[in-house]
C-alpha positions as CSV (number, residue, x, y, z in Angstrom):
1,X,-13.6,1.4,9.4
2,X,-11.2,1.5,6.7
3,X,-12.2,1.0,3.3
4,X,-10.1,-1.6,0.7
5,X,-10.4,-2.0,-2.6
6,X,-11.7,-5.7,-3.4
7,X,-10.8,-5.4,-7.2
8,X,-10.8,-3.8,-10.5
9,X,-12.4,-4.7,-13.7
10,X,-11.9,-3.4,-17.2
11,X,-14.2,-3.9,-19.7
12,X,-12.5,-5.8,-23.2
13,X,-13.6,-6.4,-27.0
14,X,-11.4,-9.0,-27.3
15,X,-10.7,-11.8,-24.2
16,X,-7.6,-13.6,-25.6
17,X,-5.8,-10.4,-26.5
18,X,-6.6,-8.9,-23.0
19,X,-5.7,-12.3,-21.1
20,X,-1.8,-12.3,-22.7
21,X,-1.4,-8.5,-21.8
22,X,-2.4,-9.2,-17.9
23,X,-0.8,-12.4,-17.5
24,X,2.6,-10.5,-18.9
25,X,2.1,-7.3,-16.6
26,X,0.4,-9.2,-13.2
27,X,3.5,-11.9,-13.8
28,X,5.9,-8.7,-13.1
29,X,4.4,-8.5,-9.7
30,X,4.8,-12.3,-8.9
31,X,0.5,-12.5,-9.6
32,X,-1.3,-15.2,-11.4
33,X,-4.3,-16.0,-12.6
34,X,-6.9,-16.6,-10.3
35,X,-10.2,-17.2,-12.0
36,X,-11.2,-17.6,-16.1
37,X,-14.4,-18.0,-17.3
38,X,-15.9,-17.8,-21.1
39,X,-16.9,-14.2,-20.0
40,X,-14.1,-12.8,-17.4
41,X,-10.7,-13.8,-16.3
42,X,-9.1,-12.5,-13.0
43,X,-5.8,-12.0,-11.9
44,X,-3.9,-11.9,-7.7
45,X,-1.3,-12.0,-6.3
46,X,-2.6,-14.3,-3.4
47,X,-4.0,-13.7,-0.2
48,X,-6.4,-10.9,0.6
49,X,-5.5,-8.2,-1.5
50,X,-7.0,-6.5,-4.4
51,X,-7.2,-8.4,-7.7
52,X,-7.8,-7.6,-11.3
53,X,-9.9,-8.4,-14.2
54,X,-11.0,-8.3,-17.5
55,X,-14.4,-8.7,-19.1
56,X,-16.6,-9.3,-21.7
57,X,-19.5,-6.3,-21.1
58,X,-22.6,-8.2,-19.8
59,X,-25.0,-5.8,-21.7
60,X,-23.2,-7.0,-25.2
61,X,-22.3,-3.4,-26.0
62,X,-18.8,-2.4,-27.0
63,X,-16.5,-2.1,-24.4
64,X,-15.0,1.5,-23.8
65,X,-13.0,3.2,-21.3
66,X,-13.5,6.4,-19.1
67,X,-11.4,9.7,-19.6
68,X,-9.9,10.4,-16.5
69,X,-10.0,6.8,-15.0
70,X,-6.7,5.3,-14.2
71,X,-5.5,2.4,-12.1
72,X,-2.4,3.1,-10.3
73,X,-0.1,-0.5,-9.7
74,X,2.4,0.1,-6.4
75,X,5.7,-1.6,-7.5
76,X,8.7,-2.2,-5.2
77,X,11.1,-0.2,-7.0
78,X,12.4,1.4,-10.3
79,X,13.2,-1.6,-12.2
80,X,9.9,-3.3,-11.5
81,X,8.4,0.0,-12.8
82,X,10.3,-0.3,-16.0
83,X,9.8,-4.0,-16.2
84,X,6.3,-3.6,-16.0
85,X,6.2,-0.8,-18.8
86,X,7.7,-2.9,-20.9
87,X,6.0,-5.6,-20.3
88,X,2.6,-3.6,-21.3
89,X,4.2,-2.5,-24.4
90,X,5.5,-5.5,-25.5
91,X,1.9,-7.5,-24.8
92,X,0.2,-4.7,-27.1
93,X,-0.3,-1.9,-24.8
94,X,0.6,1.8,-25.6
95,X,3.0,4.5,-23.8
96,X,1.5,7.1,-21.9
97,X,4.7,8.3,-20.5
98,X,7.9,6.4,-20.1
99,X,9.6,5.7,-17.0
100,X,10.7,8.2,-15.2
101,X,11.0,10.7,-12.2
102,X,7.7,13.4,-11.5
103,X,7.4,16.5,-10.2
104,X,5.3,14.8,-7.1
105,X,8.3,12.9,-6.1
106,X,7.3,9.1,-7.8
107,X,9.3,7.4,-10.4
108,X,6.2,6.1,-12.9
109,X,5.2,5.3,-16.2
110,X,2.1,5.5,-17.5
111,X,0.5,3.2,-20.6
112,X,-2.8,1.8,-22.0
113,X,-3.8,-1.8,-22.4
114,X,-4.9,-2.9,-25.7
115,X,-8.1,-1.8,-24.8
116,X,-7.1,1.9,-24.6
117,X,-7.7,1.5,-20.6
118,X,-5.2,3.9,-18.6
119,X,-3.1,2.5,-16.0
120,X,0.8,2.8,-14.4
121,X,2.8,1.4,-12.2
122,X,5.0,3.5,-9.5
123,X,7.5,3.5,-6.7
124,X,7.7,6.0,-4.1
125,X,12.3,6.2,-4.5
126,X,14.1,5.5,-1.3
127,X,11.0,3.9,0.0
128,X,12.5,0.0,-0.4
């Protein structure tokens, strides 16, 4: 059996804030909301795949983030990486690295939502 990721949650101190950063960013790759509740809103891009959402923690503690945790976002190409990347910056987030080529072959950039969780988006080049 293979296993699929169903979806990934960050935790937020701050809903609203957190809601305009994903709807900019999942709007890059043609998602939408899918859910929003006092507590939690969700983001898809339809059908069965993964989704993503934010939270309020449901212990009432602060949110934080894990070092070493990163969420990876497949785009279709360059542009939509750069698109993306400035779409996080411009909703709040923070550069981890800008667009560009790696060493392992991927064109990425990396950057934190307003949260200070780490995530990027990257295309495999010559793979469209």
């Amino acid at each position: 059996m293979q296993m699929a990721i169903a979806h990934v949650t960050f935790g937020t101190g701050d809903l609203a804030r957190g809601a305009r950063f994903y709807d900019a960013v999942i709007a890059e790759f043609g998602g939408t909301r899918s859910f929003a509740h006092d507590t939690a809103i969700g983001w898809s891009l339809g059908g069965a795949g993964p989704s993503l959402g934010i939270c309020l923690p449901f212990d009432g503690a602060p949110a934080t983030r894990g070092n070493g945790t990163m969420v990876a976002l497949m785009a279709k190409d360059e542009d939509q990486v750069r698109r993306v990347h400035a779409a996080a910056l411009a909703e709040g987030g923070s550069c981890e690295g800008p667009p560009g080529l790696r060493a392992n072959g991927f064109y990425a950039a990396y950057f934190r939502d307003p949260d200070g969780n780490k995530m990027n988006a990257f295309c495999i080049p010559g793979d469209g």
